[in-house]
C-alpha positions as CSV (number, residue, x, y, z in Angstrom):
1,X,69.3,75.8,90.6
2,X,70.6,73.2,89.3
3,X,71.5,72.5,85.4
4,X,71.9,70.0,83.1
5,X,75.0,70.8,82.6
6,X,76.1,71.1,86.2
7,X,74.7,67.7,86.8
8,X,76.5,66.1,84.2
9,X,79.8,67.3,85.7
10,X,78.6,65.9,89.5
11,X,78.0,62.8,87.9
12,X,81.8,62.5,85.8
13,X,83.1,63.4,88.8
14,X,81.7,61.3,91.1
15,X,82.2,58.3,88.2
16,X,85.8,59.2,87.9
17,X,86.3,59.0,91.5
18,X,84.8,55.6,91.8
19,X,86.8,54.4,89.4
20,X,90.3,55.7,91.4
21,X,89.1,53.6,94.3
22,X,90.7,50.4,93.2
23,X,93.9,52.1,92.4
24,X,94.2,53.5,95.4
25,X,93.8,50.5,97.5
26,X,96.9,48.9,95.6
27,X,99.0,51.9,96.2
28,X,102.7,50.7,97.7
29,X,103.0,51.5,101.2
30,X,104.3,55.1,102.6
31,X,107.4,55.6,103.0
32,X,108.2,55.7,106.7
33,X,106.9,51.3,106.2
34,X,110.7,51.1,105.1
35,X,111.9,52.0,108.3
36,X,110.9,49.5,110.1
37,X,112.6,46.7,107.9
38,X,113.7,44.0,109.9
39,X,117.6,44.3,110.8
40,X,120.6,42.1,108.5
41,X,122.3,39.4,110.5
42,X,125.7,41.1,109.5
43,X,127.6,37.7,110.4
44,X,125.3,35.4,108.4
45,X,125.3,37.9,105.3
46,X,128.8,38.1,105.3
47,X,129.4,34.6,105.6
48,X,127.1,33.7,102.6
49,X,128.5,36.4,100.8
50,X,132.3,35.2,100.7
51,X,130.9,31.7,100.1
52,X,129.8,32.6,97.2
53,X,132.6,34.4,95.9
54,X,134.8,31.3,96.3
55,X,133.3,30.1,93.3
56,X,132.6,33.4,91.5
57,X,134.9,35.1,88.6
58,X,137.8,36.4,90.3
59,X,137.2,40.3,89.8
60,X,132.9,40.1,91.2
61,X,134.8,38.5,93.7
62,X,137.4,41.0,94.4
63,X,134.6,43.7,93.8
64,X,131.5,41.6,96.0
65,X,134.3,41.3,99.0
66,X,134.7,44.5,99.2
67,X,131.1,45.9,99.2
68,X,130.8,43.0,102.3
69,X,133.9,45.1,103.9
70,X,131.7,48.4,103.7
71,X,128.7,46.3,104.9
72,X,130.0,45.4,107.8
73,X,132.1,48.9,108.8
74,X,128.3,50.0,108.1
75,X,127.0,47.1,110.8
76,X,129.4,48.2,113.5
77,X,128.3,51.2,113.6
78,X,124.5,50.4,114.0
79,X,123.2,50.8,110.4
80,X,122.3,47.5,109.5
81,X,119.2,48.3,107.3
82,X,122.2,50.2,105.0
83,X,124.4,47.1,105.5
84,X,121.4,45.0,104.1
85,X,121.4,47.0,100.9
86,X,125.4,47.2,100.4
87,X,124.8,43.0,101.0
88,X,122.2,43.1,98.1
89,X,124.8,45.1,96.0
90,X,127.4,42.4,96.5
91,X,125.1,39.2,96.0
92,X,124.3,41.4,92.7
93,X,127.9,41.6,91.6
94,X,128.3,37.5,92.4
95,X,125.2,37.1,89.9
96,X,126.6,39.1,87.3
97,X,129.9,38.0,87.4
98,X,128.3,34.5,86.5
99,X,126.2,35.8,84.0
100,X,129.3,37.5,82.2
101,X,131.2,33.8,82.4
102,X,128.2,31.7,81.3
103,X,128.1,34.1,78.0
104,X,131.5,33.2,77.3
């Protein structure tokens, strides 16, 4: 038999689960999406990378050039999803470096 009670439960329940729906349509993708990230073009990263720094403060230079050194040791030896973060990590270091020299 069914109560009141009981019924009203069903019925949150059910309410509270509708209202997840949207949420979980907008979730981020799993995890194992990552993976199949599309490889770096060492050569081209690298080559942008020290462009850059030409122009950059002298010590996000000295620190961008070497995260490209690491970047591409990491590229020879096949990891170039790695190499596209340690890339990232140096283009980072060009941008603060001018963001420290425009405050001065």
């Amino acid at each position: 038999m069914i109560t009141s009670f009981n019924l009203d439960r069903i019925t949150l329940v059910g309410l509270a689960m509708a209202g997840l729906l949207p949420f979980l349509a907008l979730s981020p993708a799993p995890a194992h999406a990552a993976s199949r990230a599309v490889p770096v073009d060492c050569a081209a990263q690298a080559a942008a990378v020290r462009g850059q720094a030409e122009t950059a403060d002298p010590k996000a230079a000295a620190r961008a050039l070497k995260a490209v050194r690491i970047a591409e040791k990491i590229c020879a030896e096949g990891g170039s999803f790695e190499a596209g973060k340690k890339f990232a990590q140096a283009r980072a270091q060009l941008d603060a470096g001018v963001q420290l020299a425009a405050r001065r």
